[in-house]
Each structure stands twice: as structure tokens, then as C-alpha cells.
C-alpha positions as MATLAB code, in Angstrom:
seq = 'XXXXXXXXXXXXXXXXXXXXXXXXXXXXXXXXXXXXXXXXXXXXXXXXXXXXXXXXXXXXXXXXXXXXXXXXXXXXXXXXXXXXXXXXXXXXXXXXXXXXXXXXXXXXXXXXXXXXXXXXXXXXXXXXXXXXXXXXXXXXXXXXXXXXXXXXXXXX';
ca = [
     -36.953   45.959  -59.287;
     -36.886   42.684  -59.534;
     -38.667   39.746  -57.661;
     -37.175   36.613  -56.302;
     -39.563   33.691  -57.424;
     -40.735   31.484  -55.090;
     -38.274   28.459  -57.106;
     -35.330   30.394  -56.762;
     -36.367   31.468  -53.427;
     -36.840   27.476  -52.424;
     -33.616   27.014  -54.101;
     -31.881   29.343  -52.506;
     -32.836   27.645  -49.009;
     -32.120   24.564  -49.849;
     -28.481   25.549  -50.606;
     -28.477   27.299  -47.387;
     -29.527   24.013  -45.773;
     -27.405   21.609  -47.274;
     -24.510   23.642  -46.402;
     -25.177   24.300  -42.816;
     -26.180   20.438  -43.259;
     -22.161   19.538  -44.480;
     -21.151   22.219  -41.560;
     -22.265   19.936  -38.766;
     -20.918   17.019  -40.217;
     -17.936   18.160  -40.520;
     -18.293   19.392  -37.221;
     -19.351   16.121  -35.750;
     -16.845   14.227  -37.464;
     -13.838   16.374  -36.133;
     -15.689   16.004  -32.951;
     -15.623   12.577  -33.056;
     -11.791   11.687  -34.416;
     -10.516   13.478  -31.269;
     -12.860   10.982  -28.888;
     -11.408    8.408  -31.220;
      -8.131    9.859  -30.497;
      -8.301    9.871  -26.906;
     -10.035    6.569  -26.783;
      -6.477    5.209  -28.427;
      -4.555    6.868  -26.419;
      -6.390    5.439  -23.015;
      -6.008    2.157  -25.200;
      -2.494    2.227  -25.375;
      -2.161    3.152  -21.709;
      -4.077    0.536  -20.310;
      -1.924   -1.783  -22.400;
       1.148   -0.365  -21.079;
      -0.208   -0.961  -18.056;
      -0.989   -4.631  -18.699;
       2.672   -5.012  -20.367;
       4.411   -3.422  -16.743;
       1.823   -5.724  -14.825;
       2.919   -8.992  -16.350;
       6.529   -7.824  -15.755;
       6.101   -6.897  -12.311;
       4.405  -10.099  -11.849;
       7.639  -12.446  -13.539;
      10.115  -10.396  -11.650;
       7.713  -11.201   -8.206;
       7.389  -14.940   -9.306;
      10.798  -15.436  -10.841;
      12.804  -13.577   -7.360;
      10.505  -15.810   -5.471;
      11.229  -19.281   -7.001;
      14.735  -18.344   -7.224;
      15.198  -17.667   -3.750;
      12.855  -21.705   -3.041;
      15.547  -23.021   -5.487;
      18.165  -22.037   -3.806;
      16.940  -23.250   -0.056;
      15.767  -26.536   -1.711;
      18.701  -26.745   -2.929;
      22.046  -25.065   -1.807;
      23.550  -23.847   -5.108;
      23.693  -20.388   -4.901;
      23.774  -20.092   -8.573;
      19.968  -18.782   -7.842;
      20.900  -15.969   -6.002;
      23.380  -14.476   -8.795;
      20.184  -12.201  -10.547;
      17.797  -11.411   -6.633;
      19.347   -8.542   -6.391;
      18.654   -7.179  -10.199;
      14.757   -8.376   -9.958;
      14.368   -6.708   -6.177;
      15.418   -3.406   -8.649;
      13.448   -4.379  -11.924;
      10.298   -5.086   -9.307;
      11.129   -1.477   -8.281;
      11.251    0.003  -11.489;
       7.992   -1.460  -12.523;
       5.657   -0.608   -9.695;
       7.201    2.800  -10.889;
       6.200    2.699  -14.236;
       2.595    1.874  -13.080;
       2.472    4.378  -10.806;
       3.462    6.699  -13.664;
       0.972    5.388  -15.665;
      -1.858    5.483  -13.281;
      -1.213    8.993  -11.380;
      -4.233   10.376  -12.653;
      -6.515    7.436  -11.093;
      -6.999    7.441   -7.438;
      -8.189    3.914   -7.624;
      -5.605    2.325   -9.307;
      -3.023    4.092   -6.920;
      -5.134    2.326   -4.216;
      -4.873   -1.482   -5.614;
      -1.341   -0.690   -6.824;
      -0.315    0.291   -2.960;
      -2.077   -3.066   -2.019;
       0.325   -5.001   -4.453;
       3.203   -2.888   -3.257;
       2.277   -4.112   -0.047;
       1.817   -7.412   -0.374;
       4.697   -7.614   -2.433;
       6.893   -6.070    0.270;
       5.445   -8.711    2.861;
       6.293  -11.716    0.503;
       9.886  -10.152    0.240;
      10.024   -9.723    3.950;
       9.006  -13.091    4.634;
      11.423  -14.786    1.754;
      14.197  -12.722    3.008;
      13.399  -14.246    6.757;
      13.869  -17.297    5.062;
      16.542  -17.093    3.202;
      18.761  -15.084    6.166;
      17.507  -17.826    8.525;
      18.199  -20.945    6.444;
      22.225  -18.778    5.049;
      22.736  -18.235    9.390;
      22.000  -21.935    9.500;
      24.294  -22.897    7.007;
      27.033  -20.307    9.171;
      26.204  -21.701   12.174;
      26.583  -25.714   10.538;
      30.029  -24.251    8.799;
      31.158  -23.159   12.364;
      30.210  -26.129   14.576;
      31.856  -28.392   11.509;
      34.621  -26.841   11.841;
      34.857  -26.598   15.335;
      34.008  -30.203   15.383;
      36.842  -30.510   12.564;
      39.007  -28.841   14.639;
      38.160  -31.147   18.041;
      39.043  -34.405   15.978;
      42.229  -33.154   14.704;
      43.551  -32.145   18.103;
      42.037  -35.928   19.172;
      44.167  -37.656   16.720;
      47.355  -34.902   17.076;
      47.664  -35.212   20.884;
      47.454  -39.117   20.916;
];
């Protein structure tokens, strides 16, 4: 029989080593792609977050300042696109809430904005249905007034 000597036996170990050695490497590396991985894909969220954010916040700001244009102003050019950005508002603080189911926290502050957002529309919409039943009630006594004079001048 034949005896292993101590060099090949050292040898031999060494091997062994190295490879288990390469095994968790590898091991750590695969590991450590899919935290990369799921690091990106929490990335990519958060940014689609950001990107429905901004939007929800121009739809808020531009439905606002249309609706101050239009009282400052009369022309109810303004008003043509309220309508679309009440529903593009909508659709956002959807897509956020899509984005965000799985955080409890983020439901929280987005049902704050919805909030808030609904009592800014509320109080715009007050507004703007106080300052159009103005303008009816002006149109009406105008032309009641319109109506006055012409019987004035017709029955003298």
C-alpha cells in the first residue's frame, strides 16, 4: 500500500480549500446581485413615485391657477381643461397609491394630500360657483334692468 506524503497530503487540502474558498464567493456574489437587484428595483419605484408626485402636484397647481385666472379675469377660456386635471389629479393619486400599497406610511401622508387636496378643490369650487351665481344673478338683474328701460322709453 501506498502512503500519502505529507506534500501531497498539504496539497491536497489546499485544493480542497481554495475551492470551497471560490464556492462562497460565488455564493456571496449571487447573494449580493439579487440585493443589488432589489435595491434597483426599490430605485425605480421611488422614482416613479417622484415622477407621479410632480404630476399630481402640476395638475393641483395648474387646476388651481386656472380656476384664479378665470375669476380675475372672466374669460372662461381657463375653464376649457378643469375638468380633464380634476381626472388626471385622480389618476395620479392612483398611481401612487399603486405604487405605495405595500407601505402603511406612505398610504398615511398620501391620504393627508388626498385630503388636503379635496379641501382646496372644495374651497375653489365655492369660489368659482359663488363668483359664476354672481355673474347669473348680474346677467339677470341687467337684463331685468334692460328690460325696465325699454318699457320706459316704449310706453312714453
Amino acid at each position: 500500500m501506498r502512503t500519502i506524503q505529507p506534500y501531497n497530503r498539504n496539497l491536497a487540502a489546499a485544493i480542497v480549500l481554495l475551492i470551497c474558498a471560490v464556492l462562497i464567493t460565488i455564493s456571496f456574489s449571487i447573494y449580493q446581485s439579487g440585493k443589488v437587484n432589489d435595491s434597483a428595483k426599490m430605485l425605480y419605484r421611488t422614482q416613479d413615485v417622484l415622477l407621479h408626485t410632480e404630476k399630481l402636484l402640476t395638475y393641483t397647481a395648474d387646476r388651481a391657477k386656472n380656476v384664479k385666472e378665470y375669476l380675475l379675469t372672466g374669460n372662461k377660456q381657463f375653464l376649457k381643461n378643469r375638468d380633464e386635471l380634476g381626472v388626471q389629479m385622480f389618476n395620479e393619486v392612483t398611481a401612487i397609491q399603486t405604487l405605495t400599497h405595500d407601505n402603511v406610511l406612505q398610504q398615511q401622508r398620501l391620504d393627508s394630500v388626498k385630503q388636503f387636496i379635496n379641501r382646496r378643490n372644495a374651497a375653489l369650487n365655492e369660489v368659482f360657483n359663488q363668483y359664476v351665481l354672481h355673474d347669473k344673478n348680474t346677467e339677470v338683474i341687467s337684463a331685468v334692468e334692460k328690460t325696465r328701460s325699454e318699457e320706459r322709453r316704449v310706453g312714453k
